[in-house]
Every structure is written in structure tokens, then in C-alpha cells.
C-alpha positions as CSV (number, residue, x, y, z in Angstrom):
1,X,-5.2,-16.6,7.6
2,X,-2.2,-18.1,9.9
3,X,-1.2,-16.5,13.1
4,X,1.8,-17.2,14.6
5,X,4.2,-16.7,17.2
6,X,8.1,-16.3,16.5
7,X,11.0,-16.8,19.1
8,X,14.9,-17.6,19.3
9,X,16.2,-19.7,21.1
10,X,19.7,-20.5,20.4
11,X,20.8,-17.8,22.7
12,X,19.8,-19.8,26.0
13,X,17.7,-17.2,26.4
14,X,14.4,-17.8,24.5
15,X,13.8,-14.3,23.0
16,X,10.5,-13.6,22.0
17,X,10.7,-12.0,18.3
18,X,6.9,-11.6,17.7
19,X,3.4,-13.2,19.2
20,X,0.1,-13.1,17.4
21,X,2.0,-12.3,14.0
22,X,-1.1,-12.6,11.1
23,X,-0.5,-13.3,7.8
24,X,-3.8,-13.1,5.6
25,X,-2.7,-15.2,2.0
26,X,-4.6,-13.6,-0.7
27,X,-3.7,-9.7,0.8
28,X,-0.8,-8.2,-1.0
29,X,1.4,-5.8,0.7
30,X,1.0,-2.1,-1.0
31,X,4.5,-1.3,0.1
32,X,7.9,-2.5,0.6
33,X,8.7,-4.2,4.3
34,X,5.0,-4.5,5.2
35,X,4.0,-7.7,6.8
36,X,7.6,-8.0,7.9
37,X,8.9,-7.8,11.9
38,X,11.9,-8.3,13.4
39,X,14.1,-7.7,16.8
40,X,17.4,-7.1,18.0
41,X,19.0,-10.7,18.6
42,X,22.4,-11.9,19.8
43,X,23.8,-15.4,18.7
44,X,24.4,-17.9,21.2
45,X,28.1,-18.3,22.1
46,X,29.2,-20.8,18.9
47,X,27.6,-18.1,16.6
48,X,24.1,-19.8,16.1
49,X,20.4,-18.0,15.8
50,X,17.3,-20.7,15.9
51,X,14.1,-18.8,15.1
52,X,11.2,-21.1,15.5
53,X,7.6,-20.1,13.9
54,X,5.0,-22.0,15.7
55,X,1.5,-21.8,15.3
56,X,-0.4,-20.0,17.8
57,X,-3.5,-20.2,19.7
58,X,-6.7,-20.3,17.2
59,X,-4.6,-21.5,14.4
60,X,-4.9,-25.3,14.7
61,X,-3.8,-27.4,12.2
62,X,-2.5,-24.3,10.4
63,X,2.0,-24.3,8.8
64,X,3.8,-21.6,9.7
65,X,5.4,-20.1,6.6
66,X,8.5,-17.7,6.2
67,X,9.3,-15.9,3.0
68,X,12.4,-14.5,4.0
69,X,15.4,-13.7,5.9
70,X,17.1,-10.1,6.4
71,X,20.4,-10.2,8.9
72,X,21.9,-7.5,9.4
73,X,25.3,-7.9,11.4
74,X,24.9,-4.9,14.4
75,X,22.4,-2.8,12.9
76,X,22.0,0.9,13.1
77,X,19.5,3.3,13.3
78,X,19.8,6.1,10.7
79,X,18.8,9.0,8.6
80,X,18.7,7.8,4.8
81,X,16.9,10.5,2.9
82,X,16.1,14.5,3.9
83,X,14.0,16.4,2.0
84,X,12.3,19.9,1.7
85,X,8.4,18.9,0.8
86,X,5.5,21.4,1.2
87,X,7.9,23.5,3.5
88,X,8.2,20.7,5.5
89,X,11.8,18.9,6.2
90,X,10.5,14.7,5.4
91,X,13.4,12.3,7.2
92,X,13.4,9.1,5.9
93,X,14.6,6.9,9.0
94,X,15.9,3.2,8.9
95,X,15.2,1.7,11.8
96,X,17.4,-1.4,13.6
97,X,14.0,-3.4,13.0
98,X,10.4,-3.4,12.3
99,X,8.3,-1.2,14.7
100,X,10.9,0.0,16.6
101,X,10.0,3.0,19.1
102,X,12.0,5.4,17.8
103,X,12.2,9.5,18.7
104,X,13.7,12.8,17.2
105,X,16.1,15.2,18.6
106,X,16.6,18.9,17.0
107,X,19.6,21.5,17.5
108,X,20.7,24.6,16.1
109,X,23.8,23.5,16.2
110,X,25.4,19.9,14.6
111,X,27.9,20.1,17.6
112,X,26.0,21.1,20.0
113,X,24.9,19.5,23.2
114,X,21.7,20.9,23.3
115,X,20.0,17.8,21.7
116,X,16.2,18.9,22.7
117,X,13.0,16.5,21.5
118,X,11.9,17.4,18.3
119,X,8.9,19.5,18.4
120,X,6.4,20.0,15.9
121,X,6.3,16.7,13.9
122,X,4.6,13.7,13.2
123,X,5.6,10.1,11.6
124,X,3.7,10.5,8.0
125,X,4.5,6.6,7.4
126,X,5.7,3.5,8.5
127,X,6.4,0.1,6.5
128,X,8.3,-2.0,8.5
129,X,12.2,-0.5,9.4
130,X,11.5,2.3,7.1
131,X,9.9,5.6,8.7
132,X,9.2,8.9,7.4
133,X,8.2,12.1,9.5
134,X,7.7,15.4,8.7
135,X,9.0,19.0,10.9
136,X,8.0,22.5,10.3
137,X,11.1,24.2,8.3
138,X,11.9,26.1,11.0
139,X,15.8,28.4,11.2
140,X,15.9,28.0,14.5
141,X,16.6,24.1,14.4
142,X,18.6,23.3,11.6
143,X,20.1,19.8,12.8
144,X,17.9,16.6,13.6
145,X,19.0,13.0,14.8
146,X,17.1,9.8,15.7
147,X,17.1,7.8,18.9
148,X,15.9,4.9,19.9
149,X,13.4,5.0,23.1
């Protein structure tokens, strides 16, 4: 096992991307973008990110590994996939990064500004910046969107 903390610190700023990360060697991830984090990071003023892994507390003696890299240049939060399942409406949501605090908004109406949290529903998985919740079909609130919190 190898725990380890993750931070930026090109910026000036030292950002702190992730603390306590655990990787277990052996244990496979079941699904794409598990085992992955990430954060919302600006580049210092010549265009640079540093992310440094360092090995953290109870982890002596221990490399800090990375498998891969994912930028994406001012990321988004959207809706990639709807679907009618089980008379359910399933939104597939990619987030800006992993474990993001994300809610949903519902309207009868796309341009509306009645934007009202979404009631009803419940996030049916997570792996990493992909999410997918479920919602009641319901006439009444035809339109959904997806905020950050």
C-alpha cells in the first residue's frame, strides 16, 4: 500500500490537489477513472504546473508512483448521456474533476429562470469525473442542468 499526498506548486500558491491518496498495488480498479483524483489548477504566470507526490505520514521509505496525466485546458462540467431506464431519466455527468460536489437543477421550461433543485433523485454511481443519477420521469420537469456547489 503507498499513501501519499499531492500538491502544485508552480502557481506560488501551493495548491493542495489531494492528502492521504491510497493506492493498494495488487487491487484492480472495476471501472474506468477509479483510483484517479484531480483539482481545478491555474499555471503559474510563464505557463508551468509542478505537481509533486510525496509520501505521507505512515508511508516511510515508500515511492510515490503516478500512472498518468489527464489536462484538460478550462474544463467543464456537463451532461454527456440521458437516458429513459426503469421509468427513470439516468444523466450521465462529467464532472471538471474527480469528486467534485456537484448538484441538479430541474425546469419545465429550457428557457426558463425558474432553475429549482432537483427533487427526487439520487447519484446511482460515481468513478472518478464521471457521475450518473437517476430522477423520477416526471412531465412536470422536463429540463435538468448540473452545477457545481
Amino acid at each position: 500500500m503507498r499513501i501519499s499526498d499531492w500538491i502544485e506548486t508552480a502557481s506560488g500558491t501551493p495548491v493542495i490537489i489531494k492528502t492521504g491518496y491510497t493506492f493498494t498495488s495488487p487491487v484492480q480498479p472495476t471501472h474506468d477513472y477509479d483510483n484517479t483524483f484531480g483539482a481545478l489548477l491555474t499555471s503559474s504566470p510563464s505557463g508551468k504546473l509542478l505537481i509533486e507526490g510525496r509520501t505521507a505520514t505512515g508511508s516511510p521509505g515508500v515511492a510515490v508512483l503516478i500512472n498518468a496525466i489527464r489536462l484538460v485546458a478550462q474544463p467543464v462540467i456537463r451532461i454527456t448521456n440521458a437516458q429513459l431506464v426503469n421509468g427513470n431519466i439516468r444523466l450521465t455527468v462529467e464532472t471538471q474533476y474527480p469528486q467534485q460536489s456537484i448538484s441538479f437543477e430541474q425546469n419545465a421550461d429550457l428557457k426558463g429562470t425558474n432553475w429549482v433543485s432537483a427533487s427526487g433523485g439520487s447519484i446511482a454511481e460515481t468513478h472518478g469525473p464521471i457521475v450518473t443519477a437517476d430522477f423520477p420521469a416526471n412531465t412536470n420537469q422536463l429540463f435538468y442542468r448540473v452545477v457545481s456547489q
